[in-house]
N, C-alpha and C positions, 0 to 999 in steps of 0.2 A: 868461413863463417863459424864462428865457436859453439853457437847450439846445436842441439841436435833434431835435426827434423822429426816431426811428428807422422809425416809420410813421406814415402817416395812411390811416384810411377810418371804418368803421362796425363796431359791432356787430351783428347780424343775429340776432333771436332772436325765431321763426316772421313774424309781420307787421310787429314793430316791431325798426325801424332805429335804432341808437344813434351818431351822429357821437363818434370819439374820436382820441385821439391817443396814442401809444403810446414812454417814453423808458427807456432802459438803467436799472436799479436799481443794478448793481453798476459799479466801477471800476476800473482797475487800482491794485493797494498796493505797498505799497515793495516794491523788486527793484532789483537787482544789475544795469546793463547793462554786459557786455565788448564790447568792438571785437578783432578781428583787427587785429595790430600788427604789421607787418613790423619785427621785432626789431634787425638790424643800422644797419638807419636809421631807426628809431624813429618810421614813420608809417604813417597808418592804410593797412590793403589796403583797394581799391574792386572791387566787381564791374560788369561789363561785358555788356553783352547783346551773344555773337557768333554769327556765321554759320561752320559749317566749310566752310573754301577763299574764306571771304569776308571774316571780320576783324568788328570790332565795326558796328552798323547802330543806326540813328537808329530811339526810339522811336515815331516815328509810322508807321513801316514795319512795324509789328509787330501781328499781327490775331493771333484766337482763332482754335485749329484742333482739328478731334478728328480724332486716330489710328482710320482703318476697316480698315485694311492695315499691315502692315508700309513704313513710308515715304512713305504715300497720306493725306491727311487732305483734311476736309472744312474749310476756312476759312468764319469766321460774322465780319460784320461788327458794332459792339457796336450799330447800331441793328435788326439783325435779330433780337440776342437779348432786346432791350427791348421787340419788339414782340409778341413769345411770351404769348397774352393768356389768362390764369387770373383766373379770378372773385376768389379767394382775394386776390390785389393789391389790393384796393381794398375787400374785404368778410369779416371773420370770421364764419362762419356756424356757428352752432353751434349740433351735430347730432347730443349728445348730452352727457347728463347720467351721473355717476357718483360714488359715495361717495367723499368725503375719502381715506379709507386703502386706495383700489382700486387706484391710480397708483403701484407700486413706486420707491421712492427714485431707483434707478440709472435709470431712464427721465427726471428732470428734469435740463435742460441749464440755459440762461439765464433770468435775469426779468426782465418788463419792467413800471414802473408805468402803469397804464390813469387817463388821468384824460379826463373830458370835455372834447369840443372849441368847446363854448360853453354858455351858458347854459342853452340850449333844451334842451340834450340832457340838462344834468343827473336832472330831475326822472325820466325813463326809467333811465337810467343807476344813481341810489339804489336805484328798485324793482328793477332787476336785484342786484343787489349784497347789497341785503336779504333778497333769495327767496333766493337762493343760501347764507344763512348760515343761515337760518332753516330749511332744507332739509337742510342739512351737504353738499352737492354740489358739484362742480367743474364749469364747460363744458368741454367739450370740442369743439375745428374745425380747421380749417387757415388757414394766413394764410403769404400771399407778400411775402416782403420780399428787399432785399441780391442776388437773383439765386438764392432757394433756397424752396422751400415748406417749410412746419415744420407739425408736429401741435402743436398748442397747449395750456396749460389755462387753464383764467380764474377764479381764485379770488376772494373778501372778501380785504381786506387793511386794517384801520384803516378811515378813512375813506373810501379807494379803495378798487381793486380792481387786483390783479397779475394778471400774464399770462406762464406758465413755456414755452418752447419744450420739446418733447418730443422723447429719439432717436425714431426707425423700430428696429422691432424687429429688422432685418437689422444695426442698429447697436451691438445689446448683445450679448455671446460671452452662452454658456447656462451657467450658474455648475454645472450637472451636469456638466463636463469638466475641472473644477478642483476639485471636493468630492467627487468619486466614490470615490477614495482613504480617504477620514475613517470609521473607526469607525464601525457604526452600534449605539452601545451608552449605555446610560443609567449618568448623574454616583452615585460614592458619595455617600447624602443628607447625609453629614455634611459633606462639604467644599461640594457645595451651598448646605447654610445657613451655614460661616463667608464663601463668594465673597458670598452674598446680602447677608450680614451688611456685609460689605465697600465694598459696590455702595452698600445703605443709605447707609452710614454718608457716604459722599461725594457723595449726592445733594443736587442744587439747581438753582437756575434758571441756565439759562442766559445765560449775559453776557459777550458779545463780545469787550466791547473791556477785556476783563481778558486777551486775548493776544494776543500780536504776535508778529512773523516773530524768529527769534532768531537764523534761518540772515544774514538780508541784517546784524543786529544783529553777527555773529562777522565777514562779510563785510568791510562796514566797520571793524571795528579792525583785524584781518588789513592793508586795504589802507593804514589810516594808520601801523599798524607798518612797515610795508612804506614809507613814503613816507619816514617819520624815520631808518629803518637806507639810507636812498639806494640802494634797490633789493635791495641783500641778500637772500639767500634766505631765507624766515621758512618753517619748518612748525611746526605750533601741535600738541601731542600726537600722535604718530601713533599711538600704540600705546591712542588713546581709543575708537575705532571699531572693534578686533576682538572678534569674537565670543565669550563665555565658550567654554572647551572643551568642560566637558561641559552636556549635557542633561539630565543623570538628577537630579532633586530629588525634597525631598521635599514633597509639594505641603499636606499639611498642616497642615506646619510654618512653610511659609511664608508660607503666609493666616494663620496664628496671629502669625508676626511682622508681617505687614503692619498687620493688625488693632493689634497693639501699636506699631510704629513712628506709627501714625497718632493713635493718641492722646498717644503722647510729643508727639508735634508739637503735637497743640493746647496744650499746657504751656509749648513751648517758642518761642512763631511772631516774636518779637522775633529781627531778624536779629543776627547774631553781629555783636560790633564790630570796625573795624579796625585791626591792631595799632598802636601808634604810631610813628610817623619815626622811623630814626634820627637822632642828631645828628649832623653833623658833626663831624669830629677837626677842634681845633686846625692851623692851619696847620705851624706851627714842632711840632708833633709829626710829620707829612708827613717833614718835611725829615729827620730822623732815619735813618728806615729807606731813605729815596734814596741817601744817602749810604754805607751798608750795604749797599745792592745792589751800589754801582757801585766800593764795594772788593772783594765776592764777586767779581765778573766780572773783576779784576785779576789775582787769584792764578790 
């Protein structure tokens, strides 16, 4: 396998040990990188690591320190912080078991695919993986990697098994400080059943790679507009992003037109075609009205 693992140890599940190796599922997708340009002379700005009253300083001079005072820190050399020894670096131990749908959405961060670190270990490795699906359960442990412990979980996944890093609940706001405000009042059932009807009607399987970023897709033509007009200033609709003004609709009018717009559309899903070029005018037609101009501008 050509990448490089993000961790290596064991699975830990009560006496049996599972040797694995652990790599990034996801990547980064297309995006848009800017640079800071110093505009007048058109080259890039750099940053500098300085000293105040000392000027810029060579990175090997440069160690970790944590603030205990105002001005006072504690310097740590980076072989001091490697030697900080947690079980978790070398061993997922997992210390508990829990349903599928127990793990609130906003508590999952990263995923990682689990796959075995040899042969030996597979045959462990499937029976873990099997129990687990066969169960409907997730593990749950801790694992150190990067310089940071993570609550983990360890799902089936196809053939393998993934592994999501988990926030710490000091890292989720409490969604009662943002919802307190809403109503606590129940839907007229009619508008109910046409949103339901609605929801229906657009239901299906999920599938990925039927969307893509549209913003970096506007990005790029923006920057090749921008490259052909030789830097000219391009704004692309501004008046496309403000807010309707009012808010007062009528909502069951407008689930009746959604309902309806959407079935127009299955009628209609061939895209519209685009209108034809014009032709060119005849050269010696050109000349005509040049000549017309440049007697207007005499009188």
């Amino acid at each position: 396998m050509a990448a490089r693992p993000a961790w290596r140890g064991q699975i830990k599940l009560a006496l049996v040990s599972i040797p694995v190796e652990i790599y990034p599922a996801t990547k980064s997708g297309a995006a848009i990188a800017f640079h800071q340009i110093h505009e007048p002379s058109g080259k890039r700005i750099k940053y500098e690591k300085v000293v105040p009253g000392i000027g810029p300083v060579n990175t090997d001079d440069v160690v970790k320190g944590y603030e205990v005072s105002k001005g006072e820190y504690v310097l740590l050399e980076p072989e001091e912080i490697e030697s900080v020894k947690l079980e978790s670096r070398k061993t997922l131990d997992l210390v508990q078991f829990v349903d599928i749908g127990d793990v609130d959405a906003i508590y999952y961060d990263k995923p990682y695919f689990v796959v075995p670190a040899d042969d030996l270990a597979e045959e462990a490795y499937i029976v873990v993986r099997d129990a687990l699906r066969a169960a409907r359960k997730i593990g749950i442990g801790q694992l150190a990697m990067r310089g940071q412990e993570y609550v983990v979980a360890l799902k089936p996944c196809g053939r393998g098994m993934l592994l999501e890093t988990l926030r710490y609940a000091d890292e989720v706001n409490k969604a009662a400080s943002y919802f307190r405000e809403i109503e606590d009042a129940k839907p007229d059932p009619d508008l109910l059943d046409l949103a339901g009807t609605l929801i229906e009607k657009k239901s299906g399987e999920f599938a990925p790679e039927e969307f893509h970023n549209r913003y970096v897709d506007a990005l790029r033509s923006l920057i090749e507009e921008k490259r052909k007009n030789k830097g000219e200033l391009v704004i692309q609709d501004p008046e496309g992003d403000k807010p309707q003004k009012s808010n007062v609709i009528d909502l069951m009018a407008a689930l009746k037109k959604s309902l309806g717009d959407d079935a127009g559309n299955d009628n209609a899903a061939a895209p519209a075609k685009k209108p034809a070029a014009k032709k060119a005018a005849p050269k010696k037609a050109e000349a005509a009205p040049k000549k017309a101009a440049a007697g207007g501008r005499k009188r």
